[in-house]
C-alpha positions as CSV (number, residue, x, y, z in Angstrom):
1,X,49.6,-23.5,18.9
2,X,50.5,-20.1,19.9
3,X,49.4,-17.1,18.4
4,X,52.2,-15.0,17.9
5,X,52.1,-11.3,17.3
6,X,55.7,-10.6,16.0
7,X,55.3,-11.0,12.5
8,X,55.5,-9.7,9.1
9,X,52.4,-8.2,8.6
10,X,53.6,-6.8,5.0
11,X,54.7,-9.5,2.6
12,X,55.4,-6.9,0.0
13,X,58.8,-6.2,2.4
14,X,59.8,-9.7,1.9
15,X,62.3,-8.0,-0.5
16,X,63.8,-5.4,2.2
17,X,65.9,-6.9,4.7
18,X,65.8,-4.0,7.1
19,X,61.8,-4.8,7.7
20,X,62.4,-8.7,7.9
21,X,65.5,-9.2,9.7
22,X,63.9,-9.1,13.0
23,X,61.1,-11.8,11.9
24,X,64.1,-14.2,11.4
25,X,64.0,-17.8,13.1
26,X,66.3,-20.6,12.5
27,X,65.1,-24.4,11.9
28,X,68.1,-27.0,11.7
29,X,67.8,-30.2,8.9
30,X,70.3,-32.9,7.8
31,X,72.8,-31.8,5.2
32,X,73.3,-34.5,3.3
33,X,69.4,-35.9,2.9
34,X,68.5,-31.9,1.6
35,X,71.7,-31.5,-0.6
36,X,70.1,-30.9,-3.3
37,X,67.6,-28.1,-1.4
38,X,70.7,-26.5,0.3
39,X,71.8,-25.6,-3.1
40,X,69.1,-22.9,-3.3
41,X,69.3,-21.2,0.2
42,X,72.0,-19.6,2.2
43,X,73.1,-22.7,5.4
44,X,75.3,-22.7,8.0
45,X,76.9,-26.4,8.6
46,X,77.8,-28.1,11.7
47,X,78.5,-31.8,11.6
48,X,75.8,-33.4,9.3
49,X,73.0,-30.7,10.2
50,X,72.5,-27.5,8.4
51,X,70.4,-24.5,9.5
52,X,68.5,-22.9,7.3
53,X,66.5,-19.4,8.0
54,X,62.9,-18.3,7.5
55,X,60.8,-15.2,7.9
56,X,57.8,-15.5,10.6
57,X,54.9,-14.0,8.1
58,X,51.8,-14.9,9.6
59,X,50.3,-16.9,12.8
60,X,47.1,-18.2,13.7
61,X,45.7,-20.5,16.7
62,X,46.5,-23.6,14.7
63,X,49.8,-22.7,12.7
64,X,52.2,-20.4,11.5
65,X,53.4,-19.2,8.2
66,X,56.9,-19.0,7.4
67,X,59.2,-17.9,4.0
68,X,62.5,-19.7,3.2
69,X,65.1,-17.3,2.6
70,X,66.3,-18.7,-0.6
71,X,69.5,-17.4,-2.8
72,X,67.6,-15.0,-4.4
73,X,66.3,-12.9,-1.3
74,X,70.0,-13.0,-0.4
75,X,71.0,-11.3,-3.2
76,X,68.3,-8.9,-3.1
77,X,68.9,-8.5,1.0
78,X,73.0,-7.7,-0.3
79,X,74.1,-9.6,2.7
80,X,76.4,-12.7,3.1
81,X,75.5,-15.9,5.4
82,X,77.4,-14.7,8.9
83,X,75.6,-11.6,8.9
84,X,71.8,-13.4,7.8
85,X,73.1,-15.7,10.7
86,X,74.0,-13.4,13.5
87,X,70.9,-11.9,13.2
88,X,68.9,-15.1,13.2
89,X,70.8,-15.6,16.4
90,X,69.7,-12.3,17.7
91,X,65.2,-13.1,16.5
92,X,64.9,-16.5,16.4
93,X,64.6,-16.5,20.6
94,X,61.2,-14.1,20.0
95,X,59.8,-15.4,16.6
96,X,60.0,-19.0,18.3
97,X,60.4,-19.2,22.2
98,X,62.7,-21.4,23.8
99,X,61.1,-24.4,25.7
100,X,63.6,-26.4,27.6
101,X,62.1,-29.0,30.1
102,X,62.6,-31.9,31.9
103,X,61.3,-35.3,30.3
104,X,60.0,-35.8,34.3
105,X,58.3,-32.2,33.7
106,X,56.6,-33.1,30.1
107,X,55.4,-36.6,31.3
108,X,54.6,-36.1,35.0
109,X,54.2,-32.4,35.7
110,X,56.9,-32.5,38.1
111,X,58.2,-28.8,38.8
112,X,61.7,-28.3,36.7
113,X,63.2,-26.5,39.5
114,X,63.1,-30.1,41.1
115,X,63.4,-32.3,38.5
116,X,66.7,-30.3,37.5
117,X,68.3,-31.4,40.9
118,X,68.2,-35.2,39.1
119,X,71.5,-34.1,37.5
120,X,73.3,-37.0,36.3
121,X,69.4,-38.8,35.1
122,X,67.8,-36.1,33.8
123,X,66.5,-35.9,30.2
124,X,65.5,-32.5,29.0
125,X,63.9,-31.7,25.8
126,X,64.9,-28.5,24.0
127,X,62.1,-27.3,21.6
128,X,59.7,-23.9,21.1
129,X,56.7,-22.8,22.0
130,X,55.2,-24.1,18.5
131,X,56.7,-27.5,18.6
132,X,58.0,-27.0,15.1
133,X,60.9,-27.0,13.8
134,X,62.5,-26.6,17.8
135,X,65.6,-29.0,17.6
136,X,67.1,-25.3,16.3
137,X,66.8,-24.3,19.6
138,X,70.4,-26.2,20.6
139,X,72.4,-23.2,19.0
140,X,70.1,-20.2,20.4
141,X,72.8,-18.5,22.2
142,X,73.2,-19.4,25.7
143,X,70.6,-22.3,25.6
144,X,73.2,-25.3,25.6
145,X,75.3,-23.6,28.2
146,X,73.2,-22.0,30.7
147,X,71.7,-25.8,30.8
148,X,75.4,-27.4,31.1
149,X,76.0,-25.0,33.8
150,X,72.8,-25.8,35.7
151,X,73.4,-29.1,35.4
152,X,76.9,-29.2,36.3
153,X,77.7,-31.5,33.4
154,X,79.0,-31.6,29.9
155,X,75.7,-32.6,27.2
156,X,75.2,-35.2,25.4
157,X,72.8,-33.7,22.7
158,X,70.3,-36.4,21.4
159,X,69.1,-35.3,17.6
160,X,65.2,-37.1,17.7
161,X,63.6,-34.7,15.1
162,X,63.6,-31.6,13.7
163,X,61.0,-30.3,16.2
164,X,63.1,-31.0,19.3
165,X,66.6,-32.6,20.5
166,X,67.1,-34.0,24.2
167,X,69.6,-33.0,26.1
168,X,71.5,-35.5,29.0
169,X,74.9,-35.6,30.8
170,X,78.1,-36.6,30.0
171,X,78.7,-38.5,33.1
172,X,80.8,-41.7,33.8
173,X,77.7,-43.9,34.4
174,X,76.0,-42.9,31.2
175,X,76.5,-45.7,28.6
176,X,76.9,-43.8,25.4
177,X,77.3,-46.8,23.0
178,X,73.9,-47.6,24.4
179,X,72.5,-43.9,23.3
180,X,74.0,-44.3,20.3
181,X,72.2,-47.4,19.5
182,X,68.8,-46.0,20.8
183,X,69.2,-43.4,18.3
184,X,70.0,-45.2,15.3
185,X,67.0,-47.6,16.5
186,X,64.3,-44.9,16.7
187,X,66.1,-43.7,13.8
188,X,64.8,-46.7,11.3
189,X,61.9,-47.4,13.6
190,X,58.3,-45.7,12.6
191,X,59.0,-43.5,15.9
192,X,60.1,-40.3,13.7
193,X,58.7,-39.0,10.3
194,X,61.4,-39.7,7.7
195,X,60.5,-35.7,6.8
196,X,61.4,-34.9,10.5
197,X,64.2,-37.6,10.3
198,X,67.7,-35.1,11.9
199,X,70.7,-37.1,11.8
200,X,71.7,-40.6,13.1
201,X,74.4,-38.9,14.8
202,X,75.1,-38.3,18.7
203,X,76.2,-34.7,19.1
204,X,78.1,-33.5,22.5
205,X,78.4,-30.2,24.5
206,X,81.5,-28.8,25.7
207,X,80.4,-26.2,28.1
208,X,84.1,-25.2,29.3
209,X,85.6,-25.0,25.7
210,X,81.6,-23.6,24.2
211,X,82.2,-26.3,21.4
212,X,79.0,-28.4,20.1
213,X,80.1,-31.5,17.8
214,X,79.2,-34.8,17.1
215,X,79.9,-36.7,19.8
216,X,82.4,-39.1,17.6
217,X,84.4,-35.8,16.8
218,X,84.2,-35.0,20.6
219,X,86.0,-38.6,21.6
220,X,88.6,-38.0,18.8
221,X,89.7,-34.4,20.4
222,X,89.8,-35.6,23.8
223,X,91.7,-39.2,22.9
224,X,94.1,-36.0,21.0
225,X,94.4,-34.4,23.8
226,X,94.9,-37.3,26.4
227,X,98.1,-38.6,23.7
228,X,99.2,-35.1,23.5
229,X,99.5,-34.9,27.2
230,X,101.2,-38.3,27.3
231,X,104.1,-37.0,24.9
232,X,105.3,-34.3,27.5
């Protein structure tokens, strides 16, 4: 774990959202499996994941301590959901630091300067710092495109847990049916905690147009687009 100094050191200002909004962090959940929790907190929907926002409080060598921001602090805050989210956008990056490496970096220590050059093959894994809660990481601003760019390549975005997604390009020989099924097999496998569980969903990066979707929603718009083209 790493200790991290940027926190809320008075709980008493839970209440005042000029002395929390800069302890703001995102984490990212399925919509539909915490419906009934999404009910009581202010969410931002993409696809079938929702992010939800919390308040770094505390952090010590082993873990952190984090408030919800729940319907209530909104209404005391006086602020609406693009406004709670812009400035998540804007903290989340220093409450919970970016981690984005190569599988080939994780698992063999192999420089990411050089495992990057692997474009087509490589697997990288977008999480934090803590390991917690890092899948959020995908909609830090920036993270999903500087890596596109890098990599010269559309993303396929793989979903594996609430603590971290992977990231791999859309190339022509990538099988995605074959993705999809890995997914939905870890999915119902003992591989992921069903609390950590994200979505069974394959997401994709468009890094010309800036659109993250699920990757189903991704083949409808271009098949669109393709017809559309055919018509004129």
């Amino acid at each position: 774990m790493v200790h991290n100094d940027k926190v809320l050191d008075d709980v008493n200002a839970l209440l005042d959202y000029n002395a929390v909004k800069d302890y703001l962090f995102m984490t990212v959940i399925n919509a539909e499996e915490n419906k009934n929790d999404l009910t009581t907190m202010p969410h931002t929907i993409i696809g079938d994941l929702a992010i939800v926002y919390k308040v770094m409080i505390k952090t010590t060598d082993e873990r952190f301590c984090a408030a919800k921001v729940t319907n209530q602090l909104m209404d005391a805050y006086g602020i609406d959901v693009n406004k709670l989210h812009n400035d998540a956008l804007i903290s989340s990056p220093n409450m919970m630091k970016p981690e984005i490496l190569p599988l080939e970096t994780m698992l063999m220590g192999i420089p990411k300067d050089i495992a990057l050059e692997e474009k087509e093959h490589q697997l990288v894994v977008l999480t934090n710092e803590h390991k917690t809660d890092g899948a959020a990481t995908m909609f830090y601003a920036g993270v999903l495109n500087d890596l596109a760019e890098k990599l010269e390549h559309n993303l396929y975005i793989i979903p594996s847990s609430t603590d971290e997604c992977i990231a791999l390009c859309d190339s022509p020989s990538l099988n995605i049916d074959h993705v999809k099924e890995m997914l939905l097999s870890v999915n119902k496998s003992e591989m992921v905690d069903p609390d950590k569980k994200l979505s069974d969903h394959l997401y994709h990066y468009d890094k010309d147009e800036h659109i993250l979707e699920k990757a189903d929603d991704y083949e409808k718009r271009i098949n669109k687009h393709k017809y559309s083209q055919l018509l004129h």
